[in-house]
Every structure is written in structure tokens, then in C-alpha cells.
C-alpha positions as CSV (number, residue, x, y, z in Angstrom):
1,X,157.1,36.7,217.3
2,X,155.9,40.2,217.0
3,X,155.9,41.8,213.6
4,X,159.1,43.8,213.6
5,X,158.2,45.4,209.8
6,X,162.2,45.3,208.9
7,X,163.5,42.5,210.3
8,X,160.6,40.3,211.0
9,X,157.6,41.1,209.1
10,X,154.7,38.8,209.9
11,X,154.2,38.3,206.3
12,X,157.8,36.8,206.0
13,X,157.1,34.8,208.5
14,X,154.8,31.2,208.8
15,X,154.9,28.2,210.8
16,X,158.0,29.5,213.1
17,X,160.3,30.0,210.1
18,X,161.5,33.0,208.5
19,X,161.0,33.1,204.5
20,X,164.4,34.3,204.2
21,X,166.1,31.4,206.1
22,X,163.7,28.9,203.6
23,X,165.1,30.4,200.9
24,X,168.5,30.2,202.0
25,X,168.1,26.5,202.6
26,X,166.6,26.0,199.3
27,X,169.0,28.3,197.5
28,X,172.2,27.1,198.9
29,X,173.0,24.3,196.0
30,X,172.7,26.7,193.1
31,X,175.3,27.9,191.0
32,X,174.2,30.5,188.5
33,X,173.5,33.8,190.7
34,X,170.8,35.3,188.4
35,X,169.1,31.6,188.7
36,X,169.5,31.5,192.4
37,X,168.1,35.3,192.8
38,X,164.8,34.7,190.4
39,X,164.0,31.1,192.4
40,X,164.4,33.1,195.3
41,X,162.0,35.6,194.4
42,X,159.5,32.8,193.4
43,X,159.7,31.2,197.0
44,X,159.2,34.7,198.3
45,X,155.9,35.7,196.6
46,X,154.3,32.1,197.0
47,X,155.4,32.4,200.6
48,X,154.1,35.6,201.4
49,X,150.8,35.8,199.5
50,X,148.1,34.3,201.8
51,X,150.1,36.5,204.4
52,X,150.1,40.0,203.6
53,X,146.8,40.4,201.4
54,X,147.5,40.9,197.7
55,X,146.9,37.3,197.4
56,X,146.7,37.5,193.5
57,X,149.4,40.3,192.8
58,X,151.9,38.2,194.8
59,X,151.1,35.0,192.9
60,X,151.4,37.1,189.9
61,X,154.5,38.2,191.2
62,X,155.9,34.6,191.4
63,X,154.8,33.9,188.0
64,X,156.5,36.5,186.4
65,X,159.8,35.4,187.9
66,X,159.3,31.8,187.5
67,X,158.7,32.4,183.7
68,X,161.7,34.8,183.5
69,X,163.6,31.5,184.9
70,X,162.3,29.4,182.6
71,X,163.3,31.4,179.7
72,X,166.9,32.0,181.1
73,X,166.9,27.8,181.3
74,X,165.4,27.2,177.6
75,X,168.4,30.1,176.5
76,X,171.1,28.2,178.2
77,X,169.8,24.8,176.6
78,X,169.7,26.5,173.2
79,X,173.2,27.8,173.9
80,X,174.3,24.5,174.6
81,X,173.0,22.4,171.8
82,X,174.3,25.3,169.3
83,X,177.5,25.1,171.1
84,X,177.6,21.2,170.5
85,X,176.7,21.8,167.2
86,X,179.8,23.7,166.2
């Protein structure tokens, strides 16, 4: 595949497939949007950094929206024991 830099960066693409249509695949039994999105953007870093260079800013990348998920999960837990609660 040549590297087509908007719509088929090499750096998006590894092993014959497309980062975008992985993350579709993976993505497409979620139900929260926001959750969805943020996974999304953790598949995309991981994928990408041993292909485009900034090995350790894209990793960093990941982690920073894979701990913004987390947080959203531990508020919606919270929400739901105080909601029990009441």
C-alpha cells in the first residue's frame, strides 16, 4: 500500500489492516460515545507508535486517554452506588 498521508498513512497502517477499521471492529459494541471515542484513541496511539517515530509521546498519548477512561468508569460506579444508596 503506498502511504497516501490522508487516507492511508503508513503509520495507520500494520500487518494489511487499517487502524481505523481495528478500531471500528473493536468499538462497535460500546454504548457510551465519550467511552467509545477515548478507547478509540487508546487503540490509536498504541497502534501507531512503533510506526511513526515518537515511540514514547504516542504511548504517552495512550496513557493519558486510557486514564481519562478509567476515571470516567470509577465516576459512573460512584454514581451508581450513591444512586443505590438513595
Amino acid at each position: 500500500m503506498s502511504d497516501d498521508i490522508i487516507n492511508h498513512p503508513s503509520h495507520y497502517t500494520a500487518g494489511g489492516i487499517e487502524c481505523i477499521d481495528a478500531i471500528e471492529a473493536a468499538l462497535c459494541k460500546y454504548t457510551d460515545p465519550v467511552d467509545a471515542w477515548l478507547t478509540g484513541q487508546v487503540v490509536k496511539y498504541l497502534w501507531r507508535a512503533p510506526l511513526k517515530g515518537a515511540y514514547r509521546v504516542d504511548v504517552g498519548k495512550a496513557k493519558f486517554y486510557l486514564d481519562r477512561l478509567a476515571a470516567r468508569l470509577d465516576e459512573k460506579e460512584k454514581e451508581e452506588r450513591d444512586n443505590e444508596k438513595s
